[in-house]
N, C-alpha and C positions, 0 to 999 in steps of 0.2 A: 964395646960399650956395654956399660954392665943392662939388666933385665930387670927394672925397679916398678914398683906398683904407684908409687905416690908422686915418681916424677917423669913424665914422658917428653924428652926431650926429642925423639923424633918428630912427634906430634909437633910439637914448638915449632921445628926447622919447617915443617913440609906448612903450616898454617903463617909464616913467614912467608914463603917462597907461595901461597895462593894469595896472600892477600896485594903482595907485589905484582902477580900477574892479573889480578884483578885492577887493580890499578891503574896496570900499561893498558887491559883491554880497554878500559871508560877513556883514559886520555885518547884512545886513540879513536873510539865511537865519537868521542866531543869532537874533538881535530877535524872528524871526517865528517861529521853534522855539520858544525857549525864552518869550514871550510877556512878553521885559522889554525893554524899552529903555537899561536900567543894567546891564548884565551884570558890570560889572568896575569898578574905580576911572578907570581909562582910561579909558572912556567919559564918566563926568562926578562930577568927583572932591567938588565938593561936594555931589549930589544923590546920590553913593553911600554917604558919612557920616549924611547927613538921612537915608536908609533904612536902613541896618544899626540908625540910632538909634531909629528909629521902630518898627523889625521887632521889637527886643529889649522896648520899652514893648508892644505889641503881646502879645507871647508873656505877660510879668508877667501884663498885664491877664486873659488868659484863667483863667490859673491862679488871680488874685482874685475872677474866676468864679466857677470853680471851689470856691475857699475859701468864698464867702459861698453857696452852692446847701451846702456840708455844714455850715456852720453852721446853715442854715435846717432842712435834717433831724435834727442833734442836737435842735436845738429842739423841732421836730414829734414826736420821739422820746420826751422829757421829757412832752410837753404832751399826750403820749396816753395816757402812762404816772399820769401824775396826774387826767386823769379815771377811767382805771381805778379809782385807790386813792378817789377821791371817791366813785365808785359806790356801793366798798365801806363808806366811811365812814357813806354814808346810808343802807345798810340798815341798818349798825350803831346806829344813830344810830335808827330807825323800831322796830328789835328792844328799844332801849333804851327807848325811852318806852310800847311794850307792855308790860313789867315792870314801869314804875312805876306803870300802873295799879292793881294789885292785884287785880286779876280772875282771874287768872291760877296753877293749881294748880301743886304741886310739876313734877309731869311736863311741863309745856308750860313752867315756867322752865327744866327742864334740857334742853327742846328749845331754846330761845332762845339757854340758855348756850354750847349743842355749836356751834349755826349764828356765832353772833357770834365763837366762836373759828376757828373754820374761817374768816371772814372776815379776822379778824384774823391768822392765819398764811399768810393769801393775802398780806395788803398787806406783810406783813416779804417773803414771797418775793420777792414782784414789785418792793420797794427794793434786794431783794440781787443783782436778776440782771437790772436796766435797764443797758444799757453803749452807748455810742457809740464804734466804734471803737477798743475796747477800757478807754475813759472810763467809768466806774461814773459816773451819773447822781442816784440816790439811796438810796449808801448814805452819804453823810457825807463819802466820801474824796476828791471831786474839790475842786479850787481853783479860783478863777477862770481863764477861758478869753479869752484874747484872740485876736479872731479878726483876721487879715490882710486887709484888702478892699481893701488901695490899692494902690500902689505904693509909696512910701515908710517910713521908717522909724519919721514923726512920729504923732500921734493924732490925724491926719486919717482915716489911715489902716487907722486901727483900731476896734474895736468890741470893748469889754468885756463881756463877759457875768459877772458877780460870783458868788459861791462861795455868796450865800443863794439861790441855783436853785435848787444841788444837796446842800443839808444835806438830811440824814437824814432819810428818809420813811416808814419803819419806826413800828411803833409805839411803842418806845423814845424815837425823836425828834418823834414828833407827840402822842404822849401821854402820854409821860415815864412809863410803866408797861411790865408783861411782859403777856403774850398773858392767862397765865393769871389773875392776881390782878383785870384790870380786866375780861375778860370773866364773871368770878365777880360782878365788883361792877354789872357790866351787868343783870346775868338775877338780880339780887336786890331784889324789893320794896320794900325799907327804904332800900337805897342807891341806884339805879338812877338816881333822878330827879339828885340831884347829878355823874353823869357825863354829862348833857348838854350840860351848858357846855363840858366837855372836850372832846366829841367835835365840837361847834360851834369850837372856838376850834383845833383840827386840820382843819375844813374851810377856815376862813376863813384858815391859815397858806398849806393848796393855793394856794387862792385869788388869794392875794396872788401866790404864785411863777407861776402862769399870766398874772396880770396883767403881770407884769414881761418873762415869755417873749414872752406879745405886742407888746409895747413892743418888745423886740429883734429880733422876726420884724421887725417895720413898717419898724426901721431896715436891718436886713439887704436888705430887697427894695428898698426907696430907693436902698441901693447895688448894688444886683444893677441896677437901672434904669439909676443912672449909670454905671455900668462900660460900659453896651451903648450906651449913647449915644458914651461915650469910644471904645469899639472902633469903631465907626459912622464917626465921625467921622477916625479917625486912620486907618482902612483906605482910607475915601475922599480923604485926602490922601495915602496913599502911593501907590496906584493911578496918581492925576496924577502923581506925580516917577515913579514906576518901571514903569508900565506900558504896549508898546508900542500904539500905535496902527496898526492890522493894515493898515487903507487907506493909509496914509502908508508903511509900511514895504513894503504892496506895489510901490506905487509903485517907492518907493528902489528895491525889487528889478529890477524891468523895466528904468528907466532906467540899472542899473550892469551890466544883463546887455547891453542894448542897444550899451555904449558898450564892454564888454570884447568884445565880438563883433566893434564897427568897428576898437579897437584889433589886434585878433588879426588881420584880415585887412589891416591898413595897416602892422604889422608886419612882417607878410611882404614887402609890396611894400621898405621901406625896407630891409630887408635886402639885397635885389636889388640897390641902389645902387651900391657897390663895385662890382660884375661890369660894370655899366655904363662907372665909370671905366677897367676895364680896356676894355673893348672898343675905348675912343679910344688903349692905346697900338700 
């Protein structure tokens, strides 16, 4: 290689060969800071598409989580609230068949009467002031609730919870009477026994609508399963595309410190070259 004053191509090579090993060292300081190997589209343009893709599926799936862990509490909400009112049902229901005995004097029927309506204006409260979320649960007004568990748009995705959950659990709606005329007809000798079937066929409507709740807990947790599997699963694939590997990037580190080290001091020397070619004039 000829010894020119006006052109130092040494100089070029070795201020090449630093500015590359400066390079490698920051990619690999970033990598090891920020603990990804994808930092940017530069870095790897189709493995940083596959992650923003995946990161976004990721994010969804949390909040279908999310959605199906409140669905499951609306449920649990409902389903506590209707053993309440059963409770109440079967005292109503036990005060009712002490009356039709006939054993029973005026004064212990209108103790009967007072307790079964107190029962019975417990079970109207407690239908007028169940709410989920601001959702009335049983008073009549809610609609069907479709719950979001998936990703998607379709009814894979979905879970219906139907509007006979939450019809009216009042005594209106489960006995088709007011507080006062059917707890009169409870705590009366003569009538008493014919509101049993009533108060049976308002158990057995609970009944059904707990049956149903449970049916939709079962399917709720099944997808609360597979959501955790799908996150499980899509975390440990994005981790492989986007996450660095510390021993490997240490490496990278040392070897691009090692080599910007040799370039900075062989820099210098090439620099020196020129001054050389003057000394031979």
């Amino acid at each position: 290689m000829a010894l020119t004053i006006n052109t130092n191509i040494s100089s070029l090579i070795v201020q090449r060969n630093l500015n590359s090993a400066t390079n490698s060292l920051n990619k690999a300081i970033e990598r090891m800071t920020t603990g990804y190997k994808i930092n940017s589209a530069s870095d790897n343009a189709a493995g940083y598409s596959i992650a923003s893709n995946w990161t976004t599926k990721l994010s969804s799936l949390d909040i279908a989580t999310e959605n199906t862990s409140m669905g499951l509490d609306l449920l649990k909400t409902a389903e506590d609230s209707y053993a309440l009112i059963t409770s109440h049902l079967q005292r109503v229901r036990d005060l009712t068949e002490q009356a039709a005995n006939g054993t029973y004097g005026s004064e212990s029927l209108d103790a009967i009467e007072a307790e079964i309506t107190a029962r019975l204006e417990e079970i109207d409260r407690i239908s007028e002031n169940v709410e989920y979320n601001d959702i009335k649960l049983m008073d009549g007004s809610a609609d069907a609730i479709s719950l979001q568990v998936g990703l998607y748009a379709d009814d894979n995705s979905k879970i219906e919870l139907p509007d006979t959950l939450f019809e009216a659990a009042n005594t209106q709606g489960l006995l088709k009477d007011n507080i006062t005329t059917f707890a009169a007809a409870c705590a009366a000798s003569d009538t008493a026994a014919s509101k049993l079937q009533t108060i049976d066929d308002a158990i057995s409507n609970i009944s059904a609508r707990v049956t149903s709740i449970g049916s939709a807990q079962n399917r709720l947790e099944s997808a609360s399963s597979a959501l955790d599997v799908q996150i499980e699963n899509l975390t440990s694939s994005l981790s492989t595309i986007k996450d660095a590997d510390v021993a490997e990037e240490s490496s990278s580190y040392i070897k691009a410190q090692i080599l910007q080290q040799a370039s900075a001091t062989l820099l210098a020397t090439a620099n020196q070259a020129p001054s050389i070619a003057l000394s031979l004039i």
